[in-house]
C-alpha positions in Angstrom: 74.1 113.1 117.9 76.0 114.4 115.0 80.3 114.2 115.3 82.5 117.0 113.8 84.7 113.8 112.4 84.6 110.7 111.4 87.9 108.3 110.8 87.5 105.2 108.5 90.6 103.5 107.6 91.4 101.0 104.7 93.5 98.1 105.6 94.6 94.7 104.2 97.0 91.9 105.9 100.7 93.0 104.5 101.8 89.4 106.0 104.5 88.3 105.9 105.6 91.7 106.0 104.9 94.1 108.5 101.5 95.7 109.5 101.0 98.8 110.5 97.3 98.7 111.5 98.0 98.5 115.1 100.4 101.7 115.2 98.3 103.4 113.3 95.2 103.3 115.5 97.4 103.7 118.5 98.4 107.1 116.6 95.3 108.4 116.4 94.0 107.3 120.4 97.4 109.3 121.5 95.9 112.4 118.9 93.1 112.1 121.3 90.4 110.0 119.1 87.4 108.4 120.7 88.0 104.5 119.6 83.9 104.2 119.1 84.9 106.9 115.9 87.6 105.0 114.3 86.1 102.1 111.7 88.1 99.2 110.0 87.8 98.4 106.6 89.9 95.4 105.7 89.9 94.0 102.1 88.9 90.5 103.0 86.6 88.5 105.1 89.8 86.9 106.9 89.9 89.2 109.4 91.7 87.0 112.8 95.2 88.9 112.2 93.7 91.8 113.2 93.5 90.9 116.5 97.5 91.6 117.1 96.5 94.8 116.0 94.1 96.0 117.5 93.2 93.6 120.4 89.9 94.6 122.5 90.3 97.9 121.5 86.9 99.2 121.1 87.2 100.2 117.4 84.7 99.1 114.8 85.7 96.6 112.3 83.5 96.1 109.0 84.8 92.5 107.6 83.5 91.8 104.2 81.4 89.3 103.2 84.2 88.8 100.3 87.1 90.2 99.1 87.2 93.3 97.6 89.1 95.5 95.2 91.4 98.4 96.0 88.7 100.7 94.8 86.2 99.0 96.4 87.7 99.2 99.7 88.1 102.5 99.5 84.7 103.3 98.5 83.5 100.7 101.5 84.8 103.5 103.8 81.8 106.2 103.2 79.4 103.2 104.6 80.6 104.3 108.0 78.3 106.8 108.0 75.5 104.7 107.9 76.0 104.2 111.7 78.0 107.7 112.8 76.2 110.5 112.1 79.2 113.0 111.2 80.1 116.1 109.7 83.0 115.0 107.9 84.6 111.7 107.4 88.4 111.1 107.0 89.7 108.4 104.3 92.9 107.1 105.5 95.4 104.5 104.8 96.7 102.0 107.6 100.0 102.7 108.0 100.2 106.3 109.3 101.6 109.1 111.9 99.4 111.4 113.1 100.1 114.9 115.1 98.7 115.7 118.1 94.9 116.1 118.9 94.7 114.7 114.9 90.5 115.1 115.3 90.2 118.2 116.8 93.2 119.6 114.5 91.9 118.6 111.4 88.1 119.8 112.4 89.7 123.2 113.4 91.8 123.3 109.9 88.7 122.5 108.0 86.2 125.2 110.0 89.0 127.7 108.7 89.7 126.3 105.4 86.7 124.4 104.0 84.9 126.6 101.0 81.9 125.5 99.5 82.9 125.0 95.8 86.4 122.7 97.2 85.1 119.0 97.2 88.4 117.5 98.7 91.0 118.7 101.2 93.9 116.3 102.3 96.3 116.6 105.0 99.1 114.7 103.6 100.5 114.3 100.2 103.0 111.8 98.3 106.6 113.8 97.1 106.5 115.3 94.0 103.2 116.6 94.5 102.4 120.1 93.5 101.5 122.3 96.1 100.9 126.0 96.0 100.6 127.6 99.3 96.9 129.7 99.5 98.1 131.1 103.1 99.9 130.0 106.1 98.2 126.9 106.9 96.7 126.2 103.7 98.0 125.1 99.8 96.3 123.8 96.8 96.9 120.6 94.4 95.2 119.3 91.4 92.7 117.1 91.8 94.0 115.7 87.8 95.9 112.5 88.1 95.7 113.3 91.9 98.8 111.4 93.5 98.1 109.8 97.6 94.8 109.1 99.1 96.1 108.4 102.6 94.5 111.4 104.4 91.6 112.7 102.5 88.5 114.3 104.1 85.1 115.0 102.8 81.8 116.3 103.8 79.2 113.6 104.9 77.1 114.5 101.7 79.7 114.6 99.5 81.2 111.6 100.8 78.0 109.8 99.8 77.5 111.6 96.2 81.5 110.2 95.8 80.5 106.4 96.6 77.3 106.0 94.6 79.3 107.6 91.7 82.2 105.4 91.8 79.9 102.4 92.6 78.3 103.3 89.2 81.1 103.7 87.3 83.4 100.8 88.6 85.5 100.5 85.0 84.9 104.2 83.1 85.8 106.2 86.2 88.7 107.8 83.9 88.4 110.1 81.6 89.2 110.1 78.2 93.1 110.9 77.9 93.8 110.0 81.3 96.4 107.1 81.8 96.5 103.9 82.8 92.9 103.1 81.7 93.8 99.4 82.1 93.3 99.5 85.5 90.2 100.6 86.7 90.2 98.6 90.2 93.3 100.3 91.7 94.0 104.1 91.7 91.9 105.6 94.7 93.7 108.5 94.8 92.9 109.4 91.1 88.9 108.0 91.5 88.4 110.9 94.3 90.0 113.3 92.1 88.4 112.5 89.1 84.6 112.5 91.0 85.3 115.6 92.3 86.6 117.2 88.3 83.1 116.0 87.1 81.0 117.1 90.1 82.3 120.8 89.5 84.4 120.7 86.2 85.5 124.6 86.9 87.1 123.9 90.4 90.3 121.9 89.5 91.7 122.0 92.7 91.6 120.5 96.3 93.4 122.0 99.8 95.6 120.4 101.4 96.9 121.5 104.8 100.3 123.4 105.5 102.5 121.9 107.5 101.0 118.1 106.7 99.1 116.6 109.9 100.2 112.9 109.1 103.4 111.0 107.8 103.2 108.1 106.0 105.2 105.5 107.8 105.0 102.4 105.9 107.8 100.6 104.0 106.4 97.0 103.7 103.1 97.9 101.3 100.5 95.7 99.7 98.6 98.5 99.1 102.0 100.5 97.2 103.8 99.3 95.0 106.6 100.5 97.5 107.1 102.5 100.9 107.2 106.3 100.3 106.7 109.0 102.5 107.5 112.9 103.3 108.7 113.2 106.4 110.0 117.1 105.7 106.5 118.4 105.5 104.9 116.1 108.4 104.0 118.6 111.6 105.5 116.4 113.9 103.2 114.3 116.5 103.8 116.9 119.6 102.0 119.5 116.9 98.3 120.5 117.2 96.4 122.5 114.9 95.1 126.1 116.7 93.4 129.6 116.8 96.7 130.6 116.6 98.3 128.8 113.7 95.0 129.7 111.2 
């Protein structure tokens, strides 16, 4: 049976800081997610401080057999689909609000939204980012130097073009030009975007939803640098995505 939606989520153990796993998950339950659709990805094969998180929730967790990269992580999350057969699949960080009915909002958005020659549609995005509104519920960004990777959706298909590319190209993923070519194991955000600019070099842009869907809640970050967020454009979690709001 093929799902409209599949939600795989990148974590790592912030300890002794806070996690945010656990709220997280809970945030997309209460947005009305089946728990058998929402996969774990942590960065390391240690996986027993999960269980404050999560408990026996019925999620699935995909431990490592070792530790992997930032990057690597994050490409780690398309192998969900090797057991859900979906329609789309949702990147997302762990620390994260989520509005209401979060699957079937975002499914809705993308039936509306989703054009054949856009690769990558997000539904939240780090301040500073610039956003030119395409209609009422929709905007576009560049997918250059694209900034925040913690709600990003893509097709099955593409999903799977985007991982065996980045697999392939786990030190040359940037192009010529483009900073910080000394790290080519962090930067998920810029590998998506930088994919999708060679899969269609003509399309420089992604879609990004209008009001944002998610907030990004966390403050204590081993994944960050530092805690950011952008609260102004977040839906709010008692919002759902309609026929009415297209």
């Amino acid at each position: 049976m093929m799902v409209p939606f599949l939600v795989s989520i990148r974590t790592a153990n912030r300890a002794p800081k806070r996690n945010y796993l656990g709220s997280t998950v809970r945030a997309f339950l209460a947005g009305g997610c089946d728990p058998w659709l929402i996969h774990l990805f942590p960065t390391a094969p240690d996986t027993a401080w999960m269980a404050a998180e999560v408990g026996d929730l019925p999620v699935v967790i995909h431990a490592p057999a070792q530790a992997r990269t930032p990057n690597e992580n994050g490409i780690a999350l398309v192998s969900a689909l090797d057991s859900v057969d979906a329609e789309w699949i949702g990147l997302f960080e762990d620390d994260l609000e989520c509005c209401s009915d979060v699957v079937g909002s975002m499914s809705r958005w993308l039936g509306h939204h989703a054009r054949a020659d856009v690769l990558v549609y997000r539904f939240f995005a780090l301040p500073g980012t610039a956003i030119v509104p395409r209609g009422p519920a929709v905007g576009r960004f560049s997918l250059y130097e694209m900034r925040g990777s913690q709600a990003v959706a893509l097709r099955a298909h593409d999903a799977r073009a985007f991982a065996a590319w980045a697999a392939a190209h786990p030190t040359d993923w940037r192009p010529a030009g483009a900073p910080f070519q000394d790290r080519p194991t962090k930067g998920f955000d810029k590998l998506i975007g930088y994919w999708a600019l060679q899969q269609w070099p003509g399309q420089l842009y992604g879609l990004i939803s209008q009001p944002f869907m998610f907030s990004h809640v966390g403050r204590h970050s081993l994944l960050h640098t530092h805690g950011v967020n952008n609260v102004g454009a977040f839906a709010g979690k008692s919002w759902r995505y309609g026929e009415a709001t297209v």
